[in-house]
Every structure is written in C-alpha cells, then in structure tokens.
C-alpha positions in Angstrom: 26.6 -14.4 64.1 24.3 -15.3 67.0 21.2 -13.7 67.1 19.3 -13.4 70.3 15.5 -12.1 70.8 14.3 -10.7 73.8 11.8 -8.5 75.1 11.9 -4.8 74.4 12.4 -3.7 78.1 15.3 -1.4 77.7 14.3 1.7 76.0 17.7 3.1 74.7 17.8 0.1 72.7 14.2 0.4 70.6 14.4 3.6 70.5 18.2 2.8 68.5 15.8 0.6 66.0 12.7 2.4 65.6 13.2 6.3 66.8 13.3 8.9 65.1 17.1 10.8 64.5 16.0 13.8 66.3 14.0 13.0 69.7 11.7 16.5 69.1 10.8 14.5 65.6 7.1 13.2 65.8 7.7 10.1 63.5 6.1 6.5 63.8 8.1 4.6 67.0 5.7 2.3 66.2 3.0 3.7 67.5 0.8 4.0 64.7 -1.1 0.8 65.3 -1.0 0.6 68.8 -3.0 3.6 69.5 -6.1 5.5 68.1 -5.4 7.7 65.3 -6.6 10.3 68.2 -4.2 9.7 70.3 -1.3 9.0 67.8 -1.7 12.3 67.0 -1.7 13.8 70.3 2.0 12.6 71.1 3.8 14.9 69.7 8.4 14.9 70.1 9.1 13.9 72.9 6.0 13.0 74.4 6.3 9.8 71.7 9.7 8.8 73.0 8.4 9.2 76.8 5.3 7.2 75.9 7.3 4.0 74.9 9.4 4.4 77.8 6.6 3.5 79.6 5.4 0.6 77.4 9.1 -0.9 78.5 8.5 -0.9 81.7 5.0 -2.4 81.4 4.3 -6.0 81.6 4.2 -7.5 78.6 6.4 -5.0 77.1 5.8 -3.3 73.5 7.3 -5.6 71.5 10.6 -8.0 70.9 14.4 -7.1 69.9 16.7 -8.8 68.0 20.4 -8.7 69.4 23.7 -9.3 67.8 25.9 -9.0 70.9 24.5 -6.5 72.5 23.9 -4.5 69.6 19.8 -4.2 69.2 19.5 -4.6 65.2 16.0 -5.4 65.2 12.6 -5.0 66.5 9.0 -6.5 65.9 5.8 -4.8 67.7 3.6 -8.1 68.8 0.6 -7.3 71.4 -3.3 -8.7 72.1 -4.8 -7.7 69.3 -7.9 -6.1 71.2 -5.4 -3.6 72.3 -4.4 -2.4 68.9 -6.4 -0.7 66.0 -6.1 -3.6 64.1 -9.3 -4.4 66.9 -11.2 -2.1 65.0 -9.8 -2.2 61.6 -12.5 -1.8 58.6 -10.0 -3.2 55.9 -7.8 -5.9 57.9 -10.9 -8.5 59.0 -11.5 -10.6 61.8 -11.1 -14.6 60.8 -13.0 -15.4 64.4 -13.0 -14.3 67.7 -9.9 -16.0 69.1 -8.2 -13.6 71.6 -5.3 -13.8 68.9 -1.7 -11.4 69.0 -1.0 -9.4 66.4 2.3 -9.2 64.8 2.6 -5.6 62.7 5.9 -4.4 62.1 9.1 -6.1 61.2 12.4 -3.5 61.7 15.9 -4.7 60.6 18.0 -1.7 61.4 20.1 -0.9 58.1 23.7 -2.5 57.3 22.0 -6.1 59.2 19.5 -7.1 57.0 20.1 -10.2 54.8 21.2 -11.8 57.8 18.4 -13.8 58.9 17.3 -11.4 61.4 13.9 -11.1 60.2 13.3 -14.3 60.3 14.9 -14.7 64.3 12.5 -11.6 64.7 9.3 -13.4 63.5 9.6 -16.6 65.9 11.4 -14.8 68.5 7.4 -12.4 68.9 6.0 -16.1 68.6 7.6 -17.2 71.7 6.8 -14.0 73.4 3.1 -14.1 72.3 3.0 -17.3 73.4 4.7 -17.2 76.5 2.0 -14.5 77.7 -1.0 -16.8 76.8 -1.8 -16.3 72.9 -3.8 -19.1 71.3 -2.3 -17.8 67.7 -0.6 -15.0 66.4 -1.6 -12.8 63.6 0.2 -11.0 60.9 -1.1 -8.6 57.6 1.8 -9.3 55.8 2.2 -7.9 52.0 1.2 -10.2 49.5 4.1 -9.2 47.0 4.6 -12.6 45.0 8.1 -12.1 43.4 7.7 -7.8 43.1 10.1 -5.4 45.0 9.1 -3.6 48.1 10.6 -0.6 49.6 12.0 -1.4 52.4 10.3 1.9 54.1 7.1 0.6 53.1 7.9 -3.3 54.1 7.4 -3.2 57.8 4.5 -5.6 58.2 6.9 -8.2 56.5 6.7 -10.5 53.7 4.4 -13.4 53.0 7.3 -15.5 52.2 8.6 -14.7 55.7 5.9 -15.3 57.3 5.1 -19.0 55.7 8.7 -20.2 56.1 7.9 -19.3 60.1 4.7 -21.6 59.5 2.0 -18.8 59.2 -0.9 -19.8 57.0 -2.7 -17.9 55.4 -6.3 -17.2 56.6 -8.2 -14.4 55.1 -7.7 -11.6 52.0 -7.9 -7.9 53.0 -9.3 -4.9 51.6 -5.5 -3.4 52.6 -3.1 -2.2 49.9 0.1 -0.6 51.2 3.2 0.5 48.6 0.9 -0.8 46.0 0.6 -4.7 47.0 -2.4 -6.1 49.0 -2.0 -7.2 52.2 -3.0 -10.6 54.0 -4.2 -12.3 57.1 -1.8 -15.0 58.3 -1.9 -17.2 61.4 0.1 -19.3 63.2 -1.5 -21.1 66.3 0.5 -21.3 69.6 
C-alpha cells in the first residue's frame, strides 16, 4: 500500500474522515480547536459541514489527508497556531513566541489503522506547515507511556508517534484528556 498526503482541498473527502454520519448532526469536524468555544457553538448541522467547505477552498486549507488510492483514510488538522484556541489556551503553554503550527488531531478512518498511516499523516502536516512558512510545528500529544487509549479519545496522537517523526519534547501541560496528561512537542522546520 502507497500512502499519499495532500492537502485537504476537496471537501467530500474530509468530510468521509472526520464528519459526522448524519450531515444535520452537530459533532466535532474538527472544529473544536479551530474556533472559539463561542463560535463552535454557534455552528449548528449543517452550518458545520458548510463552514469547512469553505476552509477547503481557503488558502492554506484546514488540514492534510492521507490517501490510499483515492480513498481518503486519514486526516490531520495543522494551522498557525495564533489562529487556533490553542493561541489562548490556559492549560497547553506557550514554550516562546515562535510563530509555530499546531498539529491537533490525528484521524485514521476505522478498518486502516495499523497501517502506518498515522505516521504518513504526521510528516505529511510537517511538509504542509512548512511549505506555508512555519519555523516549527507543534503537537499536545498524550503522554500515555505503555497505557491504552481509546481511540475516540486519541486524536491529538501519541508521544511515541510523535518522537519517531522527530518531535521533542518541549514543555509539560496542565492538560489531561481520557485520563493521561498531555505534552508540548516540537519539531523545527
């Protein structure tokens, strides 16, 4: 299997990954840490779905995609971090004031995982981020050591991931999500 990572420009395809079932459902689509909680909860059914139509066609777009074909079986949201609430976060600090790129939310859609496809996912935002002028990227990645996560709860990704993609780690967090802490890691670009 080839895996290919691009950016998430077609909607019908993140909206395969990360949508909800039912397009009058008001679920994530990845929106929670792009916008205000305000906001976030404003965008109601379809209103969420129409909302990341436009990020699509925005330049940079929302995120990257992992393909296997031209199936999209994955998805991770990477933007400037000033545009995010991680800009503004009281638990996930600030290591300096690099203009960094924030790397939230790792997706592998079910019956691909434990293919590699996280992993594609992780260096495939890299290149984006980088390609659009990031000095570094930044993830909050659980700190889970050898415990199990639910997968529902392990969209920021793994520390392990995230060091085998050369991410170091660069600060602790007041963050605990599904019961593990979570972690500031950087890679610069």
């Amino acid at each position: 299997m080839t895996i290919d990572v691009r950016p998430a420009t077609v909607y019908e395809d993140v909206r395969a990954v990360i949508g909800p079932k039912s397009p009058t459902a008001s679920v994530c689509f990845c929106l929670g840490y792009r916008l205000g909680a305000k906001r976030n909860n404003e965008l109601r059914g379809p209103a969420r779905g129409e909302y990341v139509a436009g990020l699509c066609r925005a330049d940079p777009p929302p995120g990257v995609l992992a393909y296997d074909g031209d199936t999209p079986v994955g998805w991770a949201a990477v933007a400037p971090r000033a545009e995010t609430s991680y800009a503004r976060s009281r638990t996930i600090p600030h290591v300096d004031d690099l203009p960094v790129w924030s790397l939230w939310c790792v997706r592998v859609r079910p019956g691909h995982r434990r293919q590699g496809i996280s992993h594609a996912l992780i260096a495939g935002a890299v290149d984006f981020a980088r390609s659009h002028g990031a000095p570094a990227v930044e993830a909050y990645p659980l700190d889970n050591g050898d415990a199990r996560v639910d997968l529902t709860m392990a969209y920021p990704g793994l520390r392990r991931n995230f060091e085998r993609a050369g991410f170091t780690h660069a600060a602790d967090t007041t963050s605990v999500l599904a019961g593990h802490p979570r972690i500031v890691m950087r890679l610069s670009t």
